[in-house]
Backbone as CSV, one residue per row, in Angstrom:
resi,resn,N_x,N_y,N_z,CA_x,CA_y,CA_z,C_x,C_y,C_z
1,UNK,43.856,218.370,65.266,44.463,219.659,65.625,44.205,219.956,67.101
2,UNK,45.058,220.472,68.042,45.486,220.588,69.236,44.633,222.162,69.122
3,UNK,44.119,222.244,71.072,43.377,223.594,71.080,44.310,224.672,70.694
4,UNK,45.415,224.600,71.371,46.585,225.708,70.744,46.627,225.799,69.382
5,UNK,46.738,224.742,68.586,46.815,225.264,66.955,45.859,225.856,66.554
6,UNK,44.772,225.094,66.831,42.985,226.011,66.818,43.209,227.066,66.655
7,UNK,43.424,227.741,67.893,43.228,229.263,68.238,44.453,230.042,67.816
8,UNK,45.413,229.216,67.792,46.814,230.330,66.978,46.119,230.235,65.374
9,UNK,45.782,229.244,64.675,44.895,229.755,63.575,44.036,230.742,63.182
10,UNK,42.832,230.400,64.326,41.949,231.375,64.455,42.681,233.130,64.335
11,UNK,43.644,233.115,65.113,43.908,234.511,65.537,44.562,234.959,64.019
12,UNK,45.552,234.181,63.496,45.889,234.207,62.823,44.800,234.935,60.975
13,UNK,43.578,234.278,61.210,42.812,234.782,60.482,41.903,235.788,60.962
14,UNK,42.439,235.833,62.352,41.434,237.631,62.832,43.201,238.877,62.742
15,UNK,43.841,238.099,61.913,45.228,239.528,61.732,46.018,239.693,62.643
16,UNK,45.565,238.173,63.851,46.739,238.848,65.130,47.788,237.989,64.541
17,UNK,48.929,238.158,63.478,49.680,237.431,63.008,51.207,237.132,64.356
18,UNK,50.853,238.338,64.851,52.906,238.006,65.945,51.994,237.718,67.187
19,UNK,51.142,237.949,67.456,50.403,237.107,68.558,50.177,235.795,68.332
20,UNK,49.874,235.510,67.508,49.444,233.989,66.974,50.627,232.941,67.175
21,UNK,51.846,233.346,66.949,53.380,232.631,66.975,53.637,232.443,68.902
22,UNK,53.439,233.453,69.532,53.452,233.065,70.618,52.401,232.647,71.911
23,UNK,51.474,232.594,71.264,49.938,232.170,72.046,50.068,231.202,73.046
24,UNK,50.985,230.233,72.984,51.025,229.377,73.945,51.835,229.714,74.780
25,UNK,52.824,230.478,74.477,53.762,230.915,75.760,52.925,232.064,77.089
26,UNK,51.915,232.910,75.919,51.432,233.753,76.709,50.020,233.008,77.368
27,UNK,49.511,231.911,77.231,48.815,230.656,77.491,49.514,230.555,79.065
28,UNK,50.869,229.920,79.084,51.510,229.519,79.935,51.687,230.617,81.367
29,UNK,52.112,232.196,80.497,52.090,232.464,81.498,51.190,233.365,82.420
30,UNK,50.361,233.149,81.518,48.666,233.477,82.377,48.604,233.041,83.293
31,UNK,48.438,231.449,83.121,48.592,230.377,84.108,49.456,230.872,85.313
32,UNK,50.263,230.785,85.192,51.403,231.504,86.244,51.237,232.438,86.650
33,UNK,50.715,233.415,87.074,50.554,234.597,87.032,48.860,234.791,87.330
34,UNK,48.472,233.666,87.414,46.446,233.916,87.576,46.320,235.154,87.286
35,UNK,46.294,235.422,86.278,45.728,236.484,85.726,44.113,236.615,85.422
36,UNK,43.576,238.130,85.154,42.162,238.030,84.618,41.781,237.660,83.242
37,UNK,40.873,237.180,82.773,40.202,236.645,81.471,40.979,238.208,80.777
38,UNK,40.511,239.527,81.307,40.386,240.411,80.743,41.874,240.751,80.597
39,UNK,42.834,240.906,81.882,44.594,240.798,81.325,45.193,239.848,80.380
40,UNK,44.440,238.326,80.513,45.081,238.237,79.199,44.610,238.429,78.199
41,UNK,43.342,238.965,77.588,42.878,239.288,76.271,44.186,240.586,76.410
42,UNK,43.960,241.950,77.359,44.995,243.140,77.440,46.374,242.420,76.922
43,UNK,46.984,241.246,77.315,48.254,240.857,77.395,48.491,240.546,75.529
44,UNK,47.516,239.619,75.039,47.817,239.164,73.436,47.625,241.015,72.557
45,UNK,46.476,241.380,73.281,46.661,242.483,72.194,47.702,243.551,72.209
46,UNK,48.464,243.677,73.891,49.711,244.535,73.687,50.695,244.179,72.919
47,UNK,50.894,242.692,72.950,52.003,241.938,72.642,51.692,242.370,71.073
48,UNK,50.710,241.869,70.294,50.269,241.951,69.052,50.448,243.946,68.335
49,UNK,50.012,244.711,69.287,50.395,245.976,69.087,52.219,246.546,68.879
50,UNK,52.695,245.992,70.036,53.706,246.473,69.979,55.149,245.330,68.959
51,UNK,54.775,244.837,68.626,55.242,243.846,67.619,55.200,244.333,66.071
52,UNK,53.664,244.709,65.914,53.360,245.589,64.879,54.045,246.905,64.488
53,UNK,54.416,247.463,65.742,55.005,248.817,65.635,56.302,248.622,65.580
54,UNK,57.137,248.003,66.071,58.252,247.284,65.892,58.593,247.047,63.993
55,UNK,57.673,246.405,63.577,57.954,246.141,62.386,57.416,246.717,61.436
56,UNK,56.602,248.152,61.855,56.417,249.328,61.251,57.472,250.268,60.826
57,UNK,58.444,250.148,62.387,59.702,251.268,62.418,60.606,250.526,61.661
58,UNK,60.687,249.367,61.624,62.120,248.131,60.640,61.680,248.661,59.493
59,UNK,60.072,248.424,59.125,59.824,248.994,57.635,60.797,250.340,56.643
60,UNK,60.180,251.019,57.714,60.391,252.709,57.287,61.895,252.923,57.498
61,UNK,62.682,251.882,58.308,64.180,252.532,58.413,64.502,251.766,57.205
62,UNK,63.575,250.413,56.661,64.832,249.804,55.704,64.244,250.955,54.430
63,UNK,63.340,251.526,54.072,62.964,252.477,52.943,63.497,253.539,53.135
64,UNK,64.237,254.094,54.442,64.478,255.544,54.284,65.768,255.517,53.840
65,UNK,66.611,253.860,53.388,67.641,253.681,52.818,68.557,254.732,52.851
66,UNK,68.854,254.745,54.673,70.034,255.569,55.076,71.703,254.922,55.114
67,UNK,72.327,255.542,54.731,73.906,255.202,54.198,74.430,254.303,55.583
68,UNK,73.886,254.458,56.858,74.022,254.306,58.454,73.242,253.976,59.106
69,UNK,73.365,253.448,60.011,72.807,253.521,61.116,73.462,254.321,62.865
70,UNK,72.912,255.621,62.476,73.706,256.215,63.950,72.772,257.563,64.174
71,UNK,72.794,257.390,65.793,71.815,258.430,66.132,72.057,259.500,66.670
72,UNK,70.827,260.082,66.590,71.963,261.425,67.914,72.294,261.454,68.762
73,UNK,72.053,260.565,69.750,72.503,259.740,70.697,74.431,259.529,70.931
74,UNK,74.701,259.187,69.481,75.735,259.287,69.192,76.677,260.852,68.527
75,UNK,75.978,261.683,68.722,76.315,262.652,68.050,76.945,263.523,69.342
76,UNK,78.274,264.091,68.575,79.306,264.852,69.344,78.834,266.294,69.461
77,UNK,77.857,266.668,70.041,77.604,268.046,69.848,78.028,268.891,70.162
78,UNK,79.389,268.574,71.543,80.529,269.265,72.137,81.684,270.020,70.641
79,UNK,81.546,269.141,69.665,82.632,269.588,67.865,81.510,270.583,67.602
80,UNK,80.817,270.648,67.937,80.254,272.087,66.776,79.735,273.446,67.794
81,UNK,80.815,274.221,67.394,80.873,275.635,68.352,79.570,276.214,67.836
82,UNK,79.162,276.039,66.205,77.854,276.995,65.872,76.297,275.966,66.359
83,UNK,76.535,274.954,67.099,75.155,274.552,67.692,75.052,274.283,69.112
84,UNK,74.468,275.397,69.748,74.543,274.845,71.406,73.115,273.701,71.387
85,UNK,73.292,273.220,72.797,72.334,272.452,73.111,70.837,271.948,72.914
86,UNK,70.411,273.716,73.374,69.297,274.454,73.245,68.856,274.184,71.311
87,UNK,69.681,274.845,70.607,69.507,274.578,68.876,69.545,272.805,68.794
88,UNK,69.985,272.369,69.414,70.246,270.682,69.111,69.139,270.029,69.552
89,UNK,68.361,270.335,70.940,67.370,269.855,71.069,66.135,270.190,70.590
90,UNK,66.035,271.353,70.095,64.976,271.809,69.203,64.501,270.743,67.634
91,UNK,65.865,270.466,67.533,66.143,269.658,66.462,65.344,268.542,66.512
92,UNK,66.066,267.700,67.665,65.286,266.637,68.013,64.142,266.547,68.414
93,UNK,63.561,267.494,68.684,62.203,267.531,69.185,61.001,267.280,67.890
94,UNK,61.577,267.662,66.814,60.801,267.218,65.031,59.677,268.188,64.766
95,UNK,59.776,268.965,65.497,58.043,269.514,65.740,57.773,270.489,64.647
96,UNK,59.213,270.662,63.771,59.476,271.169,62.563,58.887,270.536,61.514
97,UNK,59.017,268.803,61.559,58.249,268.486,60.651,57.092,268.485,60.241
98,UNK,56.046,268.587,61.541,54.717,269.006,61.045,54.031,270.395,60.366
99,UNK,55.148,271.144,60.616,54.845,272.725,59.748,55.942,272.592,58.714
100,UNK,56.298,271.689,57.836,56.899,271.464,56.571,58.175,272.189,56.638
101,UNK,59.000,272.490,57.848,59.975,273.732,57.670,60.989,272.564,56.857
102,UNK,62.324,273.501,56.522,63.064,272.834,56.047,64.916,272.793,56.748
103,UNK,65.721,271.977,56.708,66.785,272.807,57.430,67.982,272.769,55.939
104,UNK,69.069,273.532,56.012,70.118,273.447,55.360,70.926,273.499,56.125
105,UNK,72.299,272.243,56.039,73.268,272.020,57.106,74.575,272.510,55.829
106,UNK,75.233,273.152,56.636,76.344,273.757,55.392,77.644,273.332,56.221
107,UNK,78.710,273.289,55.454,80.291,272.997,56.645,81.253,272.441,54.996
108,UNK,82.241,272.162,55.430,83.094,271.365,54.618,83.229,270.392,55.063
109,UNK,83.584,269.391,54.168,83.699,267.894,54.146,83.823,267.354,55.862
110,UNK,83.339,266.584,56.204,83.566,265.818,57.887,83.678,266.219,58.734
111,UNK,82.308,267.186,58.663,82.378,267.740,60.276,80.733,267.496,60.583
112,UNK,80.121,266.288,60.016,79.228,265.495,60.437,78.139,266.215,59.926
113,UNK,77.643,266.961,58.366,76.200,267.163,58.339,75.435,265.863,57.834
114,UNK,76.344,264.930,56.890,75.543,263.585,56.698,75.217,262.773,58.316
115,UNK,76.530,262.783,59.231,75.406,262.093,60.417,74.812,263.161,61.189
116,UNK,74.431,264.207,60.880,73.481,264.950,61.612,71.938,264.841,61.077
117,UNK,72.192,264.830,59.706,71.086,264.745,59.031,70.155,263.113,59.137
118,UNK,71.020,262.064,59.306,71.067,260.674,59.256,70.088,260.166,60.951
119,UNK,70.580,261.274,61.929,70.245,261.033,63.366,69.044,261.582,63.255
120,UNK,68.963,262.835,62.768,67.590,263.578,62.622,66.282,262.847,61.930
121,UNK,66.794,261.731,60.600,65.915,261.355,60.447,65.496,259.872,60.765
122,UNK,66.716,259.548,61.814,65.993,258.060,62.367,65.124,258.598,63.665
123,UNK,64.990,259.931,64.300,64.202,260.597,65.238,62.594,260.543,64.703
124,UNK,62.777,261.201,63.317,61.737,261.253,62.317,60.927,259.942,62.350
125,UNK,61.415,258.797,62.320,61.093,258.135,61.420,60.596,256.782,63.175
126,UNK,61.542,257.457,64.104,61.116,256.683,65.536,59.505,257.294,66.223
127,UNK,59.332,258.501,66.149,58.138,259.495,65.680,57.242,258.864,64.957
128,UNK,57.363,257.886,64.162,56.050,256.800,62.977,55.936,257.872,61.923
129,UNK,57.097,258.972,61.931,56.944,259.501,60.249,57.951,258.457,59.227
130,UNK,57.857,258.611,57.801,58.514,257.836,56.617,59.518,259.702,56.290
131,UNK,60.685,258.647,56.599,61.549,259.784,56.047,62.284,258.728,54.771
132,UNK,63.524,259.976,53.578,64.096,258.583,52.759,65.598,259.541,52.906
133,UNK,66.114,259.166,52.269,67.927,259.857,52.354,68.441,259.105,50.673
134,UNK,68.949,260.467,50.381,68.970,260.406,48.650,69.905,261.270,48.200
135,UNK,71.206,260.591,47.554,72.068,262.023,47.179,71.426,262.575,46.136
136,UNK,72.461,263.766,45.734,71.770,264.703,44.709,72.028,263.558,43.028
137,UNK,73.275,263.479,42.738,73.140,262.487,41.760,72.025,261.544,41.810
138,UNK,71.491,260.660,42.628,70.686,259.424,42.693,69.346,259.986,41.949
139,UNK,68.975,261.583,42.674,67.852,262.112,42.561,67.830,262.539,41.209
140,UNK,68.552,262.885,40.767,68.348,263.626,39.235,68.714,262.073,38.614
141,UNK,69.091,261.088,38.743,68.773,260.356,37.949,67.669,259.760,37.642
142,UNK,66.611,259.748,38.855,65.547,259.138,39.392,64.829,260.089,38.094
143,UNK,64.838,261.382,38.367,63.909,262.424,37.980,64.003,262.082,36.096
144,UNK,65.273,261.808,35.968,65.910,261.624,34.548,65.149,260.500,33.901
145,UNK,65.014,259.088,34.535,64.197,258.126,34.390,63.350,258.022,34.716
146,UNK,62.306,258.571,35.533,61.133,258.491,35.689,59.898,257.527,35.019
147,UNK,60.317,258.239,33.545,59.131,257.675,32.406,59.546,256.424,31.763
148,UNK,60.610,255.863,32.095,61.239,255.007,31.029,61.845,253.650,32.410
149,UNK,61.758,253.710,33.404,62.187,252.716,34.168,61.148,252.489,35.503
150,UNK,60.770,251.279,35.828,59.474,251.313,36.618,60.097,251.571,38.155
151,UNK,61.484,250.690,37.952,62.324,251.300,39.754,62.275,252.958,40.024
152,UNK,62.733,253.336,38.822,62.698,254.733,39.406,60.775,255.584,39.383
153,UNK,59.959,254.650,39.051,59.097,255.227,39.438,58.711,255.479,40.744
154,UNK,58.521,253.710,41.433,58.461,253.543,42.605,59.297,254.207,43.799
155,UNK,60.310,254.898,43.521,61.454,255.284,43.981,61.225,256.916,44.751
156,UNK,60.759,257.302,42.836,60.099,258.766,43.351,58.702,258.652,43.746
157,UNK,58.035,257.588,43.442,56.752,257.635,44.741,56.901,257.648,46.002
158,UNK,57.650,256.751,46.515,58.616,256.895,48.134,58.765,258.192,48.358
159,UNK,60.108,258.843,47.249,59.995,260.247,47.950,58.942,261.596,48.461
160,UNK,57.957,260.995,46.913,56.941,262.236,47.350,55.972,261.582,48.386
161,UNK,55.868,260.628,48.611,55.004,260.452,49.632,55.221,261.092,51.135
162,UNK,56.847,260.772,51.126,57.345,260.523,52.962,57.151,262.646,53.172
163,UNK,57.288,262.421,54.531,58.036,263.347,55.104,58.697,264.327,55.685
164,UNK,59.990,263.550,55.168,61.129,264.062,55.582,62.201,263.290,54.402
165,UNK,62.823,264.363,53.564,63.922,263.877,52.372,64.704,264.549,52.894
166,UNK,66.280,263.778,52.478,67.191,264.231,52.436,67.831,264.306,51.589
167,UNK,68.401,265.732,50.940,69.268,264.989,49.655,70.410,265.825,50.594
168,UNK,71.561,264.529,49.990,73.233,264.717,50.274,73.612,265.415,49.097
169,UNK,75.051,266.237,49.551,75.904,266.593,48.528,75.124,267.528,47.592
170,UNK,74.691,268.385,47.965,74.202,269.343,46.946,75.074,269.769,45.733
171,UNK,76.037,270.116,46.491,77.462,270.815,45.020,78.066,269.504,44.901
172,UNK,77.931,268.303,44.746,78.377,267.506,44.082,78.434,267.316,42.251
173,UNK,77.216,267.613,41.805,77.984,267.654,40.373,77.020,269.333,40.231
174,UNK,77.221,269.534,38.449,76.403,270.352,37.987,75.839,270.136,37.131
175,UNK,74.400,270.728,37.112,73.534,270.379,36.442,73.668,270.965,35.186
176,UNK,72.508,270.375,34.033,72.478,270.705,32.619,71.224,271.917,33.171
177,UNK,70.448,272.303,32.324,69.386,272.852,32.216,68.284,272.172,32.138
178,UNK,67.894,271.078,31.277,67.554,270.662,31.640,66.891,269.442,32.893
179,UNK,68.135,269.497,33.737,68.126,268.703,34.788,67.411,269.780,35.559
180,UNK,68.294,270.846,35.892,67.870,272.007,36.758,66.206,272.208,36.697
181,UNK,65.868,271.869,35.266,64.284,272.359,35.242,63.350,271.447,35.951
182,UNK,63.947,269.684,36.174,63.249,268.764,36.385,63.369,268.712,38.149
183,UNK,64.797,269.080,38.280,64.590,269.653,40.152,63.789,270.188,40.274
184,UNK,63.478,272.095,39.553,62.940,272.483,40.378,61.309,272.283,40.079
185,UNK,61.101,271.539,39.312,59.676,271.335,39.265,59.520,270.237,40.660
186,UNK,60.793,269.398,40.596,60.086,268.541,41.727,60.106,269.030,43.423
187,UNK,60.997,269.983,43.224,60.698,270.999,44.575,59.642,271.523,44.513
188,UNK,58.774,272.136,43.407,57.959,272.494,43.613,56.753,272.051,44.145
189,UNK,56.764,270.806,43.763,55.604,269.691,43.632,55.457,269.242,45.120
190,UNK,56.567,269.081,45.909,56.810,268.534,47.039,56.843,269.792,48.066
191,UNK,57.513,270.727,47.927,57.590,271.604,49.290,56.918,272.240,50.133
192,UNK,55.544,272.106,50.018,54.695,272.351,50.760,54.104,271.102,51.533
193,UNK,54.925,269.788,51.486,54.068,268.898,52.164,55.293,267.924,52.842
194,UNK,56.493,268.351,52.530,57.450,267.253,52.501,58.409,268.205,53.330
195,UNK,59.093,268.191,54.820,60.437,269.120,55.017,61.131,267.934,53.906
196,UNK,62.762,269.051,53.828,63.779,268.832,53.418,64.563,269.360,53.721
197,UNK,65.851,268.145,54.082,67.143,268.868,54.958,67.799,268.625,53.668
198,UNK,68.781,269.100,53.409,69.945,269.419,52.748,71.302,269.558,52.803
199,UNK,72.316,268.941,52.931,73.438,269.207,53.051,74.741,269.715,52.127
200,UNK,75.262,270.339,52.173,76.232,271.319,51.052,77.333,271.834,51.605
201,UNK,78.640,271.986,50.743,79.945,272.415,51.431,79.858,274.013,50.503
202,UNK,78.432,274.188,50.315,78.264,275.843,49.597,76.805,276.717,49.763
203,UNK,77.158,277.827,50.040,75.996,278.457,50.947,75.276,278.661,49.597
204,UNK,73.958,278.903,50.200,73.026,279.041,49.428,73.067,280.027,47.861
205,UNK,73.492,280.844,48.378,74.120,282.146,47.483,74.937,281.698,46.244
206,UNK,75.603,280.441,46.818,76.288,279.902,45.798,76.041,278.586,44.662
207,UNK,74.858,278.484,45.033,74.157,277.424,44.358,74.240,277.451,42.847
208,UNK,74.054,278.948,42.560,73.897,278.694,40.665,74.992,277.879,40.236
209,UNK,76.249,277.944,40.815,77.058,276.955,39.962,76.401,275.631,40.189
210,UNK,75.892,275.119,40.626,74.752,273.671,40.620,73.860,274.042,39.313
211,UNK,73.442,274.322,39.789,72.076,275.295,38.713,72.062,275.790,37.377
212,UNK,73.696,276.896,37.201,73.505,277.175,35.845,72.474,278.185,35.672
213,UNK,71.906,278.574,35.926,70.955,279.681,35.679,70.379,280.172,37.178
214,UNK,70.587,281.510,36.521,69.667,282.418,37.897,68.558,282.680,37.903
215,UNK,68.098,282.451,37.027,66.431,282.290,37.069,65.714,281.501,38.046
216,UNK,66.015,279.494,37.150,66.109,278.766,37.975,66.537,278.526,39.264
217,UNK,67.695,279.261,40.025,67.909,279.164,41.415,67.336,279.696,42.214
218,UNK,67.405,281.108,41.694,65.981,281.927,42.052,65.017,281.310,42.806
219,UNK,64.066,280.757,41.716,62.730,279.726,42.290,63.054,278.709,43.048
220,UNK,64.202,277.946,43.008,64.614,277.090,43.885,64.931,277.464,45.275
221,UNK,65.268,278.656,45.515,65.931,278.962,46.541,64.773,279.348,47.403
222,UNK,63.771,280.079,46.375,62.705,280.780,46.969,61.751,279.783,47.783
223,UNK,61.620,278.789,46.972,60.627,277.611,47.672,61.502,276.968,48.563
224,UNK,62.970,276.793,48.812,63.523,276.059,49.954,63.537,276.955,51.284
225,UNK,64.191,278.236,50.580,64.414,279.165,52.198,63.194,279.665,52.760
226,UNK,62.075,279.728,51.767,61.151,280.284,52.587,60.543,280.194,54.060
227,UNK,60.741,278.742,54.285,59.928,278.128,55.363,61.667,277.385,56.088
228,UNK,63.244,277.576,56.664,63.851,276.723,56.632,64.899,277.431,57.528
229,UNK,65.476,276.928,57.990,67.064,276.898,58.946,68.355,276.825,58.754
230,UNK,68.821,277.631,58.737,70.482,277.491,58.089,71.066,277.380,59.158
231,UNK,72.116,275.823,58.864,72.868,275.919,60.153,74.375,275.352,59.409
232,UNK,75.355,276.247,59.939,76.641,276.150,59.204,77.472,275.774,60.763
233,UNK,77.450,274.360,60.272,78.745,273.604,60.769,80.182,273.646,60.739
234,UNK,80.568,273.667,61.421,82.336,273.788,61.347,83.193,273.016,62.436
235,UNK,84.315,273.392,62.500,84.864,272.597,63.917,85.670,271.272,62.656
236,UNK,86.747,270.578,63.648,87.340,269.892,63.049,86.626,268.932,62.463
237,UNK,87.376,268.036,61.846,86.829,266.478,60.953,86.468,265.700,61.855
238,UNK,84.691,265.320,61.745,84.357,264.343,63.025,84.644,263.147,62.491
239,UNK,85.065,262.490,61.441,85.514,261.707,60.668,87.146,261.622,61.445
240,UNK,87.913,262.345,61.398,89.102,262.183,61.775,89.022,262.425,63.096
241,UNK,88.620,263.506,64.350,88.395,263.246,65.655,87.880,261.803,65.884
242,UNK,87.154,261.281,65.223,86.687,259.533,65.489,86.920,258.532,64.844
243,UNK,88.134,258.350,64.325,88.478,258.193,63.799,89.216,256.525,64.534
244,UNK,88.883,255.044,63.860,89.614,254.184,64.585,90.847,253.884,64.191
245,UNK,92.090,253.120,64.873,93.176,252.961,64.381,93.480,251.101,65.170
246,UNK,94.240,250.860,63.862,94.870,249.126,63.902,95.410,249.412,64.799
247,UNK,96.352,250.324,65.769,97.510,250.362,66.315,96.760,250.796,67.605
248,UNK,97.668,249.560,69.151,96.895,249.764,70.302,97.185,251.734,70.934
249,UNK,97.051,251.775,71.651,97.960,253.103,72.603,98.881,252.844,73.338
């Protein structure tokens, strides 16, 4: 065995695993570069740090199993008359997530609260928080199987662990009663440690038709709005303003 394999071993069993793959290149360009004993020990362990973090953030984006990939970066914030700048960068700034607030993005169909919500939480999640993105169906099925399927255990361990959740499509279907009861227990369980954004083409007020009971919305509403942000989107279809076409100009 060659000194290079040696010591890419060695490192390899002291955990510097993405240092270890390139040891000889950074070997080489020590050399080049006469560097100090002490820059290149600095040089393997940045390399080894920031490699790690790299495939910390790949981790958490492939678990936050977002529908996209698009950031705010990409986001048209000129289409939405109800968010100036000032509200947009607040956004991005996350500083919401450490005091558990929550936001609700309201609008009708394609005027971008799924990629608003989607940008917000690859910010989250560039930050070294675990965010996940979950429609409302997925979730009540999760909640539905829980006891009887081991995916959906692991599934809702993800969620209560991270965060930052998102559930899509709030008024997408309606619930039984008993579904409603198994939400809001799991809001309960979670909302003091977890934000949650939300997206809906129906204001809050109008939730019981989800719900089915005013009791239940009640408590639901009470533990979401307490701590949270309503921001009602409008402005045309960012779906159709961006819309690509087969045909040149």
């Amino acid at each position: 065995m060659n000194e290079i394999a040696e010591l890419s071993n060695m490192m390899k069993k002291l955990r510097l695993v993405e240092s270890s793959k390139i040891v000889n290149d950074l070997i080489i360009q020590a050399k080049q570069d006469n560097i100090s004993y002490y820059q290149f020990i600095m040089n393997v362990f940045s390399y080894e740090d920031k490699a790690r973090q790299q495939k910390a953030l790949e981790r958490r984006l492939k678990q936050a199993t977002l529908p996209y990939y698009r950031t705010l970066e990409d986001y048209d914030i000129s289409l939405q008359p109800n968010l100036n700048d000032r509200q947009f960068n607040e956004l991005r700034d996350i500083t919401w997530i450490e005091k558990h607030y929550n936001l609700i993005l309201l609008g009708p169909t394609g005027v971008g609260k799924t990629f608003l919500s989607v940008g917000l939480a690859i910010e989250v999640i560039r930050a070294g928080y675990d965010a996940i993105f979950i429609t409302m169906g997925e979730l009540i099925h999760v909640l539905k199987t829980r006891d009887i399927s081991k995916k959906s255990q692991i599934r809702l361990k993800r969620i209560c662990d991270t965060q930052l959740m998102i559930i899509d499509d709030m008024m997408f279907l309606a619930m039984d009663k008993k579904e409603a009861n198994l939400f809001f227990h799991f809001i309960n369980d979670i909302y003091e440690s977890t934000s949650i954004i939300i997206t809906s083409n129906k204001a809050p007020n109008e939730w019981i038709e989800v719900f089915g009971d005013e009791i239940i919305t009640g408590a639901i509403l009470d533990r979401i709005i307490s701590k949270a942000e309503i921001i009602q989107l409008s402005g045309d279809s960012y779906r159709l303003t961006h819309r690509e076409s087969i045909f040149k100009n």
